[in-house]
C-alpha positions in Angstrom: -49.5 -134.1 181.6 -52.5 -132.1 182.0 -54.8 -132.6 179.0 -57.5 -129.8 177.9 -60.1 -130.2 175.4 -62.7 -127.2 174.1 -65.8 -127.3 173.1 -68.9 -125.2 171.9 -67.5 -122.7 169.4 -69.5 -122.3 166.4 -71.0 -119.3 164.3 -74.0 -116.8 165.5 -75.2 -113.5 165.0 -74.3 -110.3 166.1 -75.7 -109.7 169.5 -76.3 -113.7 170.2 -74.3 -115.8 172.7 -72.5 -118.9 173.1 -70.9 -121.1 176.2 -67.4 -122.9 175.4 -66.6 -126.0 178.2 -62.7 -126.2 178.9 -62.5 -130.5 180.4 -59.4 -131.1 182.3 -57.9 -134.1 182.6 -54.5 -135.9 184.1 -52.7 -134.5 187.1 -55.2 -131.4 187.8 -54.3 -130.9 191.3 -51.5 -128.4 190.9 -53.5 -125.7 188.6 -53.6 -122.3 190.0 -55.4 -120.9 187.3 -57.2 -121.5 184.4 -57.9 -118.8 181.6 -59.4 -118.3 178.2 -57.7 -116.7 175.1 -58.3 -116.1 171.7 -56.4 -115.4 168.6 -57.3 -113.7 165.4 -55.9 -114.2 162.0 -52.8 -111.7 161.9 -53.1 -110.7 165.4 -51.5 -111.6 168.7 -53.1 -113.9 171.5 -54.9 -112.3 173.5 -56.1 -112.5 177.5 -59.8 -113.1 177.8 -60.2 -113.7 181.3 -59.1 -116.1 184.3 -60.0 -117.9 187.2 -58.4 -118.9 190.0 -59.1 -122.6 190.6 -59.3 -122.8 194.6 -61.5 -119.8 195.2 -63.0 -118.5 191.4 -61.4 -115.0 191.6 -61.8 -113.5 188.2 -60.2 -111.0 186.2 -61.6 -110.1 183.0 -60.2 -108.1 179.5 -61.6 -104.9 178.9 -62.8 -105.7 175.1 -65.3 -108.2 176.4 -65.5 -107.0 180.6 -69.5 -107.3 181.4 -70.0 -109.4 178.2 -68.0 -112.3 178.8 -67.9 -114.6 182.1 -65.5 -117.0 183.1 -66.9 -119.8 185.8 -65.8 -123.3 187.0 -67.0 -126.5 188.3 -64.2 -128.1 190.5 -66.3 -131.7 190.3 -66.4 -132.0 186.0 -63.0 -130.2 186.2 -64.1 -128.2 184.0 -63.8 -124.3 182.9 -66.7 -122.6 181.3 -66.8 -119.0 179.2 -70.2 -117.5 178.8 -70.1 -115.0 176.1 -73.0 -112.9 175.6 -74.1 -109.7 173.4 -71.0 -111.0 170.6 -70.1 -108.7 168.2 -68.0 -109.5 165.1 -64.7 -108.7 166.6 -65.2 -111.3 168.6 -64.3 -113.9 166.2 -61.4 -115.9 166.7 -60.0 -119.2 167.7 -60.7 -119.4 171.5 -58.0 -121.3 173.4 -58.4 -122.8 177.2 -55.0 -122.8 179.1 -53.9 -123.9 182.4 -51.2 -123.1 184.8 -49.2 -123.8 187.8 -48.0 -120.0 188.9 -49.6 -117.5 190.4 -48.6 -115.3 187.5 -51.5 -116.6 185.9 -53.9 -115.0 188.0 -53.7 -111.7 187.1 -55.4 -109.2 184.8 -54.2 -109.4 181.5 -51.9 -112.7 182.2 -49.0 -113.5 179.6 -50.0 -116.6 177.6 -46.3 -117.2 178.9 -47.5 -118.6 181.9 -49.8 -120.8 181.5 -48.4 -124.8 180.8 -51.0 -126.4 179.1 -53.4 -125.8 176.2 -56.3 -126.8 174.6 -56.5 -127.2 170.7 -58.5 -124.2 170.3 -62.1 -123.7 169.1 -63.6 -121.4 166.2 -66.0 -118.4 167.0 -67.2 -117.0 164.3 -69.7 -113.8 164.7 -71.3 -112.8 161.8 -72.8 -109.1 161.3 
């Protein structure tokens, strides 16, 4: 069982940034992808972005394309999001998930596909 744990959500200003840290742990070796999404009270999950885990291809939401960047360091295990230039939309629970299929490697991925999740982690932009 693949176990993911979050960290570095928090609350800043309007036009700040933050980094959240996705750590992977147990039986790693069969990811194909690992993405970010976030959730906002009364609204649906939604994609972020993703990475593909042997070569870093990316594919990014529109709401936060050329804000937001995905990245990853094979030897932590360990999936970063740099979000910069936040605006108060942005706030949400931010969830790290990790799957086996291709299918999660695409642009706009259904949180269908991924396997595993993390337990989430507040952002909170104020204006």
């Amino acid at each position: 069982q693949v176990q993911l744990v979050e960290s570095g959500g928090g609350l800043v200003q309007a036009g700040g940034s933050l980094r959240l840290s996705c750590a992977a742990s147990g039986p790693t070796f069969r990811t194909y992808g690992m993405g970010w999404f976030r959730q906002a009270p009364g609204k649906d999950r939604e994609f972020v972005t993703v990475i593909r885990w042997s070569d870093s291809l990316t594919y990014t939401g529109d709401s936060v394309k050329g804000r937001f960047t995905i990245s990853r360091d094979t030897a932590k295990n360990t999936v970063y999001l740099q979000m910069n230039s936040l605006k108060p939309e942005d706030t949400a629970v931010y969830y790290c998930a990790a799957g086996r299929s291709p299918r999660t490697v695409v642009n706009g991925a259904s949180p269908r596909e991924f396997d595993y999740w993390g337990q989430g982690t507040q952002v909170t932009v104020s204006s």
